[in-house]
C-alpha positions as CSV (number, residue, x, y, z in Angstrom):
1,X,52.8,-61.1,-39.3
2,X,49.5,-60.4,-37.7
3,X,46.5,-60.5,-40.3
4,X,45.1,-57.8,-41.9
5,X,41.8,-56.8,-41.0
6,X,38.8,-57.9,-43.4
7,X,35.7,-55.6,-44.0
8,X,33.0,-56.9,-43.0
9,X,29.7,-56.3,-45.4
10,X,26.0,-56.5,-43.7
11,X,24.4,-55.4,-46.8
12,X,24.5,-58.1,-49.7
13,X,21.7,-56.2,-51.7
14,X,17.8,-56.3,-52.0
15,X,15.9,-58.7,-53.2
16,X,13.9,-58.5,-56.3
17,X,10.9,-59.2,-53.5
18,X,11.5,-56.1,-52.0
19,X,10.5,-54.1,-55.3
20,X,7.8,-56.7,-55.6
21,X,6.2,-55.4,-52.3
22,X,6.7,-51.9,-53.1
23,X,4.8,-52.5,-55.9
24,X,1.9,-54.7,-54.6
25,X,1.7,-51.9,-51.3
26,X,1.1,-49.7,-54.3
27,X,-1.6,-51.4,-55.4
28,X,-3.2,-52.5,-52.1
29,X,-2.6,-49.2,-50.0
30,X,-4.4,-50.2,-46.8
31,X,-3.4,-51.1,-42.9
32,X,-5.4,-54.9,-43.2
33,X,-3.5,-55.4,-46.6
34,X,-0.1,-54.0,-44.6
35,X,-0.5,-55.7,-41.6
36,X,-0.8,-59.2,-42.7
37,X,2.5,-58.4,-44.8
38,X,4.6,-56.6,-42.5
39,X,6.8,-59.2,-42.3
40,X,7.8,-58.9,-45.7
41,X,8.4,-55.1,-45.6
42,X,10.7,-56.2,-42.3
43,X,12.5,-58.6,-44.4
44,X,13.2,-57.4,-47.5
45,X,13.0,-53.0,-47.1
46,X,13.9,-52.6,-43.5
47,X,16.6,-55.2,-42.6
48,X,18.9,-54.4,-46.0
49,X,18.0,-50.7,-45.4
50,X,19.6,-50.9,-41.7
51,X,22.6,-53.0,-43.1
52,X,23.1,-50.3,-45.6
53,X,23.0,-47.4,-43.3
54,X,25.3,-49.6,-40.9
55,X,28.0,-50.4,-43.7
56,X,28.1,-46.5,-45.0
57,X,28.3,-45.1,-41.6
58,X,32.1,-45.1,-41.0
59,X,32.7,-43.4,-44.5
60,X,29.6,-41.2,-43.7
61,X,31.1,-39.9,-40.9
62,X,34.6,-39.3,-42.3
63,X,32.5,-36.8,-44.7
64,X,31.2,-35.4,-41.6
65,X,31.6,-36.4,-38.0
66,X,28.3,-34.6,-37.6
67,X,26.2,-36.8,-39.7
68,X,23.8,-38.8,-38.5
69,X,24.5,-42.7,-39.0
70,X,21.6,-44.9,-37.1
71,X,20.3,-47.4,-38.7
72,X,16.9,-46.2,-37.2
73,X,13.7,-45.3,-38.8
74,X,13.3,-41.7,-38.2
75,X,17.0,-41.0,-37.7
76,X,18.7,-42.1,-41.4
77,X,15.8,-44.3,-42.9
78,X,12.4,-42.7,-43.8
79,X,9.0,-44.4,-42.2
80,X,7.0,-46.5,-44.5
81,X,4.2,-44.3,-42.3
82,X,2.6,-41.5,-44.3
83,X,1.4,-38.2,-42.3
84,X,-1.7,-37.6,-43.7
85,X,-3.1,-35.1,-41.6
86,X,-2.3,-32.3,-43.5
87,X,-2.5,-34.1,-46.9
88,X,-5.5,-34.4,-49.8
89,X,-3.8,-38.5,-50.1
90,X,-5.2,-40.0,-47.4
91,X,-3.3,-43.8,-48.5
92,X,-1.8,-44.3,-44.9
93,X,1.5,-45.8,-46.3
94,X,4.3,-44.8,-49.1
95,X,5.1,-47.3,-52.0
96,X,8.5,-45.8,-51.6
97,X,11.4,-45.6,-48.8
98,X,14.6,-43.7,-48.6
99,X,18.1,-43.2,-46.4
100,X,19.0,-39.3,-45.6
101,X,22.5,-38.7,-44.5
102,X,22.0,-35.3,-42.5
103,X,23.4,-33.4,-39.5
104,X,20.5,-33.9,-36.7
105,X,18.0,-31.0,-36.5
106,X,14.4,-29.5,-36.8
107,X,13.8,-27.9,-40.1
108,X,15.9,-30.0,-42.2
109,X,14.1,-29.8,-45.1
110,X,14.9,-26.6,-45.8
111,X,18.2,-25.9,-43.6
112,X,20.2,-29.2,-44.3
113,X,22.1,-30.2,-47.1
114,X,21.8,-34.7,-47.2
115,X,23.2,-37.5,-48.8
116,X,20.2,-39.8,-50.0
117,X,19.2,-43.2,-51.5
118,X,15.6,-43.8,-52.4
119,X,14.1,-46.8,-54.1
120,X,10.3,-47.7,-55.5
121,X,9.2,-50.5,-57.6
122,X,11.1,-50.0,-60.7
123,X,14.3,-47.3,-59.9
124,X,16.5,-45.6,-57.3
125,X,18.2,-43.0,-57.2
126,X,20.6,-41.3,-54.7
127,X,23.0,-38.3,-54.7
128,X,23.2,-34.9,-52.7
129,X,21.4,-31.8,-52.2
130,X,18.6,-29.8,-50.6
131,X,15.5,-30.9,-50.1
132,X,13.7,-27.7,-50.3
133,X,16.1,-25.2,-49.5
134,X,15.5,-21.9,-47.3
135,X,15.4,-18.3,-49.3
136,X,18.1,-16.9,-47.1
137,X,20.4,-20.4,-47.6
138,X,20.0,-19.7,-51.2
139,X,21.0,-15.8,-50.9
140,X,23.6,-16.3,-49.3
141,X,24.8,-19.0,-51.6
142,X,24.9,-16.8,-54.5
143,X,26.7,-13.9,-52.1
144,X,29.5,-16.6,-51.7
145,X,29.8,-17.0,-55.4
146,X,29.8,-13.1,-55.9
147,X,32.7,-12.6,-53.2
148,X,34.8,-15.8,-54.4
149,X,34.0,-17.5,-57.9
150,X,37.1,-19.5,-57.4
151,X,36.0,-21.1,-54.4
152,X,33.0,-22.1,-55.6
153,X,35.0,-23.4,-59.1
154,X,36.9,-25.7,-56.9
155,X,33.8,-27.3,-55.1
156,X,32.6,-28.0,-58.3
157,X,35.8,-28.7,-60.3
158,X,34.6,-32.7,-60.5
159,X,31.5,-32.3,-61.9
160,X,32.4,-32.0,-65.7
161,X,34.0,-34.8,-67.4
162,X,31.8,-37.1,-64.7
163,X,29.0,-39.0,-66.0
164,X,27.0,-40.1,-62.5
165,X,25.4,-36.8,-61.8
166,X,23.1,-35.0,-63.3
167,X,22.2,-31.4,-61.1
168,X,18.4,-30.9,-61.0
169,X,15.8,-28.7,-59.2
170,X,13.8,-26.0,-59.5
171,X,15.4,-22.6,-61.2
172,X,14.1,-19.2,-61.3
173,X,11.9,-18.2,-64.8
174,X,13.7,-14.6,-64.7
175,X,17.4,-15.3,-64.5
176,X,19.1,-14.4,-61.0
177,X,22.5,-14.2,-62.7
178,X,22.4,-13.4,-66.6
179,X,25.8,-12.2,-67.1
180,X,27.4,-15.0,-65.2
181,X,29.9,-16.8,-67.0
182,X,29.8,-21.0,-67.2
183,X,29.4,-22.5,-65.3
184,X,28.6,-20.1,-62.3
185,X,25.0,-19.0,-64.4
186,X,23.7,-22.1,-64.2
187,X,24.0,-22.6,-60.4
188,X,23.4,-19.4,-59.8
189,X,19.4,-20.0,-60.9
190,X,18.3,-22.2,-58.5
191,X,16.1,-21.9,-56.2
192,X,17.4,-25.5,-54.8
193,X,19.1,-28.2,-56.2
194,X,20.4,-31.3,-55.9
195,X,22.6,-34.0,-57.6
196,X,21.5,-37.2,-58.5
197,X,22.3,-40.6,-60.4
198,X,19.3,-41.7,-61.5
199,X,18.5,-46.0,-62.3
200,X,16.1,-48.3,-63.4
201,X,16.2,-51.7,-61.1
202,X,20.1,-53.1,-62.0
203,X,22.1,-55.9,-60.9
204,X,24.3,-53.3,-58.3
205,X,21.5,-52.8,-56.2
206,X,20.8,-56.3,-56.3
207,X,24.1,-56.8,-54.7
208,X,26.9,-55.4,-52.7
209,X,27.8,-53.3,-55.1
210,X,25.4,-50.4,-54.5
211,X,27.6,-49.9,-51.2
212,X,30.9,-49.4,-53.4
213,X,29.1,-47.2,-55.9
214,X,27.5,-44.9,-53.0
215,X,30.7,-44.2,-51.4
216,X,32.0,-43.7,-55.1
217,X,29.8,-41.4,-55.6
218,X,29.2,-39.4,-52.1
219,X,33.1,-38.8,-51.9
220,X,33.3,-37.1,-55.4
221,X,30.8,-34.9,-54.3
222,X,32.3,-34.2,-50.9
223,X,33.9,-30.9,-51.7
224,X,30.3,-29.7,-52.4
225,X,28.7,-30.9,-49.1
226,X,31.5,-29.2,-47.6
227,X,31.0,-26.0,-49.2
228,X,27.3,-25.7,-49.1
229,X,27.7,-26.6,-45.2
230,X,29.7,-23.2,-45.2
231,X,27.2,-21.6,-46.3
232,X,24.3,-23.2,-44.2
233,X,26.5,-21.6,-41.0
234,X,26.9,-18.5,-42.7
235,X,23.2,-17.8,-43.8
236,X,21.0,-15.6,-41.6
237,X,17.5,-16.5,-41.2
238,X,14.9,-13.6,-41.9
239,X,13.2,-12.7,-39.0
């Protein structure tokens, strides 16, 4: 009998180092202070990060086959660079990174829904949502609801009884949907969203185990990235 094939695992966890840097480039935001540690932000952020990226890709993609999945900077992991030319903080580096799972795209911020992991000195967090989403994404999310409740009931059938996500963003002072039943009122408020498990510094990210408990988590909400993708294809820019 021939053997079975073994996963392989690149990423074995980050270092307690890497939060260590985060923190200290936090501290010491400046290019001479960066430059003559850039070998430690290579070490311990960038080379788990593309091992990460390179281990969830296969499952990424059976999510989507239109996800992105390099193990680049600028393509799935965020630069350590800050663009500061249109910002008041002029520090020229982030004490923070981040992976995005997205479909490939300008605007993404606001027309992409993304899978995400993003780490500082003392938590993470990851889950799914928007970013910022677009008005007419939005609109067009609660016309969905209106036409087919049940639909939307299905997408969201896992979320209560679950104890990894909590949904968060920002929801509308005057209520978009008063006489909406539960739990279709409270979706119905936001403005954008997103879903998130949020952690202090554990031993799972410290360890393999943050691969097992992303795919854990990204394939119960699967049925959601799937319908809000729907209604990304269905919503119609203003013009």
């Amino acid at each position: 009998m021939a053997d079975e094939a073994v996963e392989v695992r690149h990423f074995a966890g980050f270092s307690r180092k890497a939060f260590r840097f985060l923190k200290d480039l936090g501290a010491n935001n400046d290019k001479r202070w960066f430059a003559a540690h850039r070998g430690e932000y290579e070490t311990y952020l960038l080379a788990p990060l593309r091992a990460l990226v390179t281990d969830m890709a296969d499952f990424m993609l059976d999510i989507d086959l239109s996800l992105e999945v390099a193990p680049a900077v600028n393509k799935t992991i965020s630069r350590i660079h800050r663009d500061t030319r249109f910002s008041n903080d002029k520090s020229p580096f982030r004490d923070r990174m981040w992976v995005v799972f997205k479909r490939p795209g300008k605007d993404w911020s606001s027309r992409s829904i993304g899978y995400f992991l993003e780490i500082n000195s003392t938590w993470y967090r990851y889950g799914l949502g928007f970013y910022d989403a677009a008005a007419d994404i939005m609109t067009r999310f609660r016309s969905q609801i209106d036409e087919d409740p049940e639909a939307f009931l299905k997408a969201v059938a896992w979320f209560e009884g679950q104890d990894v996500f909590e949904l968060e963003g920002e929801a509308y002072k005057r209520h978009k949907g008063p006489d909406k039943p539960e739990p279709l009122r409270t979706w119905y408020n936001y403005k954008s969203f997103y879903l998130t498990c949020n952690r202090k510094i554990d031993e799972a990210i410290l360890s393999e185990r943050l691969v097992d408990d992303l795919m854990e988590g990204f394939g119960m909400t699967a049925p959601l990235y799937r319908y809000l993708l729907a209604t990304i294809t269905r919503a119609k820019p203003a013009r």
